[in-house]
Backbone bond lengths (Angstrom), bond angles and torsions (degrees), N, CA, C in turn:
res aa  C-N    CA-C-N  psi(-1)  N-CA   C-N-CA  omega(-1)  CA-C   N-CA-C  phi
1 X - - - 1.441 - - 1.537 109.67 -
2 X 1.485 101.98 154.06 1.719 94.31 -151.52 1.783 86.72 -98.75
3 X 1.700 123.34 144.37 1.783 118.94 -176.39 1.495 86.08 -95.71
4 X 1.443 109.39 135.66 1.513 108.81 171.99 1.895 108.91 -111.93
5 X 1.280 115.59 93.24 1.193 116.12 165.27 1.525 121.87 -34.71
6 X 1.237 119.28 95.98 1.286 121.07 -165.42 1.410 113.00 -88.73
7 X 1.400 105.15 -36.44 2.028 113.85 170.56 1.454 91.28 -73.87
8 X 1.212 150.97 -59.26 1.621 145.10 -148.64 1.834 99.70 -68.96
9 X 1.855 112.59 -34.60 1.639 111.71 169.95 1.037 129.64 -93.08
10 X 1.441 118.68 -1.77 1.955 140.38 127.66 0.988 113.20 -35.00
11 X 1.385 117.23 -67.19 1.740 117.55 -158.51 1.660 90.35 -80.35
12 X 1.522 143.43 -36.41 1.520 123.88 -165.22 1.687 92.96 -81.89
13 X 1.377 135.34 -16.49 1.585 117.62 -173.95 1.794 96.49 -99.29
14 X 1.060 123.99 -13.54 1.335 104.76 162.16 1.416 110.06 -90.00
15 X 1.286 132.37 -26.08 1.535 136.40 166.65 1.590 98.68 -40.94
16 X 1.506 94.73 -73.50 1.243 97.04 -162.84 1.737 134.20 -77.42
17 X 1.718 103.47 11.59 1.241 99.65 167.08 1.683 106.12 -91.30
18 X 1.058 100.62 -37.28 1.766 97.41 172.77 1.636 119.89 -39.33
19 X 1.153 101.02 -60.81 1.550 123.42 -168.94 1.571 102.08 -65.22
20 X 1.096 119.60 -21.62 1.311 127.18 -147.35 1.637 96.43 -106.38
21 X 0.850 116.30 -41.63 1.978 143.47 -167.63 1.308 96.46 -73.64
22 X 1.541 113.91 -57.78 1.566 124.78 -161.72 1.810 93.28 -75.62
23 X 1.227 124.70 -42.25 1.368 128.71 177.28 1.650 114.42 -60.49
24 X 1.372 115.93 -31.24 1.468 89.73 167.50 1.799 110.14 -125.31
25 X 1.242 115.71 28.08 1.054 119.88 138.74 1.664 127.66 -83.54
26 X 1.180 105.91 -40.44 1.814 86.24 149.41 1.531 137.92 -97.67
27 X 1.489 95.97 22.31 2.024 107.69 155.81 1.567 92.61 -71.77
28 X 1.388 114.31 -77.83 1.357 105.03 170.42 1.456 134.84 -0.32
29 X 1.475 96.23 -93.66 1.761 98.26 176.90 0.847 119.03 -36.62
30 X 2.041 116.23 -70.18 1.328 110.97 160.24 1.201 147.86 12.76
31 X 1.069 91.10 -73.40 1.869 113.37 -175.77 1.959 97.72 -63.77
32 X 1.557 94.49 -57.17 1.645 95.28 -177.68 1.033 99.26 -52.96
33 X 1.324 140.31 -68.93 1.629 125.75 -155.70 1.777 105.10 -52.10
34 X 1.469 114.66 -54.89 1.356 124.68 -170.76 1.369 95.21 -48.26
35 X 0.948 133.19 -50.63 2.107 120.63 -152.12 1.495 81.36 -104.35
36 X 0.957 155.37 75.47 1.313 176.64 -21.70 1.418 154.03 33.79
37 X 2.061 91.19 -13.26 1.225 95.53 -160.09 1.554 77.77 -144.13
38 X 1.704 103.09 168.78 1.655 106.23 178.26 1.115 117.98 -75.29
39 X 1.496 124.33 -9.41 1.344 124.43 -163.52 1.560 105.85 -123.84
40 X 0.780 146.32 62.55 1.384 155.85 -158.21 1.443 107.59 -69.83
41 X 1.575 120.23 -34.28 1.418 119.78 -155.62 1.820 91.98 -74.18
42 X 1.159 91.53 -67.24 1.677 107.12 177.08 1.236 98.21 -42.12
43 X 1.231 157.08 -49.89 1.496 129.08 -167.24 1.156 99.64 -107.90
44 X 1.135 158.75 3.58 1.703 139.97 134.12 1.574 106.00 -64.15
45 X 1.214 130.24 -44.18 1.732 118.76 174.13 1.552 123.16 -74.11
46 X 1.612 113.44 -8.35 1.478 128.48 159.40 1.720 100.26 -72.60
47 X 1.212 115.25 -55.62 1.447 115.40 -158.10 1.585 90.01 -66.15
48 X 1.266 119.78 -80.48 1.359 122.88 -174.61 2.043 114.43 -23.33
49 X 1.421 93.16 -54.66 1.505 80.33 -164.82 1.850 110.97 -76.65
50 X 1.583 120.40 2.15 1.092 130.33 172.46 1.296 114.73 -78.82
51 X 1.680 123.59 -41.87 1.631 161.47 166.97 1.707 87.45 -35.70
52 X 1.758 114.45 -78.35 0.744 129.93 -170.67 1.481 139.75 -44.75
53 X 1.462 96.59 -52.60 1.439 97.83 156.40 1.361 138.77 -85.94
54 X 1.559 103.51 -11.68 1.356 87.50 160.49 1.699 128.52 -82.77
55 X 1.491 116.91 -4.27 1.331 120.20 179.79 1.587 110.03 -83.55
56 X 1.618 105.24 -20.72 1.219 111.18 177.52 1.489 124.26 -85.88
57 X 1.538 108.88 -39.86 1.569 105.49 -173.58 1.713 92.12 -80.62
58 X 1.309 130.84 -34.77 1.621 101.99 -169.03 1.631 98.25 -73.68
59 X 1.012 150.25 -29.18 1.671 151.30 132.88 1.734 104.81 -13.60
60 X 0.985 119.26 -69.21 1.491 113.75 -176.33 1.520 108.56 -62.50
61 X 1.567 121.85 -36.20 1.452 129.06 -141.06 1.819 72.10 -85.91
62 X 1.266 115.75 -63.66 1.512 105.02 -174.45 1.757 121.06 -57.04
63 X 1.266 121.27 -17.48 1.771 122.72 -168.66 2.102 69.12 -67.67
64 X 1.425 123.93 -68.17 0.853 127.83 -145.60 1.415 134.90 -72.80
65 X 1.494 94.32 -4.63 1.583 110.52 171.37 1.848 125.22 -103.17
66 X 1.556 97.09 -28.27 1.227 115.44 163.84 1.566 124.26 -59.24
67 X 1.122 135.15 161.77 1.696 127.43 155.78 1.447 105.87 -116.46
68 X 1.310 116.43 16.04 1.506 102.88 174.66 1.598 109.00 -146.75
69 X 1.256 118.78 162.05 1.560 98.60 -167.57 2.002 105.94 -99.37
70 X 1.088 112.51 28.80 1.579 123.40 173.75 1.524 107.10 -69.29
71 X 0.954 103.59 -45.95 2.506 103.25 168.38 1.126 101.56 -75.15
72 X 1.294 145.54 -50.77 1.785 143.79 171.45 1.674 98.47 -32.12
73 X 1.416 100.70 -86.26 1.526 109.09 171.57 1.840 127.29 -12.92
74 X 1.133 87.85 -74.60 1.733 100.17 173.31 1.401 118.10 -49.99
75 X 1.225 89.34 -43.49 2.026 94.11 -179.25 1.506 118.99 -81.24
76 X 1.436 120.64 -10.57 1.124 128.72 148.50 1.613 111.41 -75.05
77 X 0.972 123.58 -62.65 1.439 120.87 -162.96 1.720 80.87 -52.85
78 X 1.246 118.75 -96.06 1.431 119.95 -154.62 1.677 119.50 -24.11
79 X 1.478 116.60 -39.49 1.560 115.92 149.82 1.270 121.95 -43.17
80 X 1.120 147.17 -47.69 1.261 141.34 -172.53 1.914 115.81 -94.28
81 X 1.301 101.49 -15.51 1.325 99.59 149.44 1.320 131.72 -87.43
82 X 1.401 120.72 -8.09 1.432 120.97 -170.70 1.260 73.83 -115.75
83 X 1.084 163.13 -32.99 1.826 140.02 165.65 1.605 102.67 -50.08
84 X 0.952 115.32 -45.34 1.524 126.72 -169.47 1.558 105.89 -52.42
85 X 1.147 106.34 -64.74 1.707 125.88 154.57 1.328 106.37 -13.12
86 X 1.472 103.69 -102.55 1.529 133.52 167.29 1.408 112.19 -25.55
87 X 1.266 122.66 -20.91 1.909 112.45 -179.33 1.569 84.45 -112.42
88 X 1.321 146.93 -17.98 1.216 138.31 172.35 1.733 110.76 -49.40
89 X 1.611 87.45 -73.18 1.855 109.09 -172.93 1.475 98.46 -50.51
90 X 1.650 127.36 -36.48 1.203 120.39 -157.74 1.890 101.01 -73.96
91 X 1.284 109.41 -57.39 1.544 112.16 157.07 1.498 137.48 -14.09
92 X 1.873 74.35 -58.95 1.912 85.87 176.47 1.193 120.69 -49.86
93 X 1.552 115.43 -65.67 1.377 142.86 171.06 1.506 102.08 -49.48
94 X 1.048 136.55 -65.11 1.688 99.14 177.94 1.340 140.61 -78.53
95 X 1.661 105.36 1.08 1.117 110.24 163.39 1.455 112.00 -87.21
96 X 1.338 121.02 -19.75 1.751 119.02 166.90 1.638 124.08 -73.76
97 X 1.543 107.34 -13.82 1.417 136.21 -163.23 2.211 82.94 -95.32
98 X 0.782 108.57 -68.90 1.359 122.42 179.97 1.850 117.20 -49.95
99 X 0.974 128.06 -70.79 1.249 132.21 132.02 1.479 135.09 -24.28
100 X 1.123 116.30 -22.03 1.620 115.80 154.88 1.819 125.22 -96.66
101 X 1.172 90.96 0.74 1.644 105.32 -175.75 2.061 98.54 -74.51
């Protein structure tokens, strides 16, 4: 029978809505500052590789503090639902952006 750490997949879906929220709230900005500015490459590959590591080292910081992979888990799942989110609203809005033209 499989033990399901239920506090260890607590702590990765509250981990990972934070981490996860703050990660595509600054895709967002990002993007605004980048198509805003003359140099776009440099500040989408600044944003990204900042994006990046922080989704990654608190991901590593938790594989490495945990002993079981039930917080890993959660903090993945909760990323791909709050992406899920985030490509929803993004949809919405240009199909409401599109439709009002």
């Amino acid at each position: 029978m499989i033990v399901v750490d239920w506090l260890g997949l607590l702590l990765g879906l509250l981990l990972g809505l934070l981490v996860s929220s703050v990660f595509f709230i600054g895709l967002a900005w990002g993007m605004k500052v980048a198509l805003a500015s003359n140099s776009p490459n440099r500040k989408l590959l600044l944003s990204f590789i900042l994006r990046l590591g922080l989704l990654l080292g608190v991901g590593f910081g938790l594989a490495t503090v945990t002993s079981t992979l039930w917080p890993l888990l959660g903090y993945a799942l909760t990323y791909f639902i709050v992406r899920f989110i985030a490509l929803r609203r993004a949809k919405m809005e240009i199909s409401d952006a599109t439709h009002a033209r």
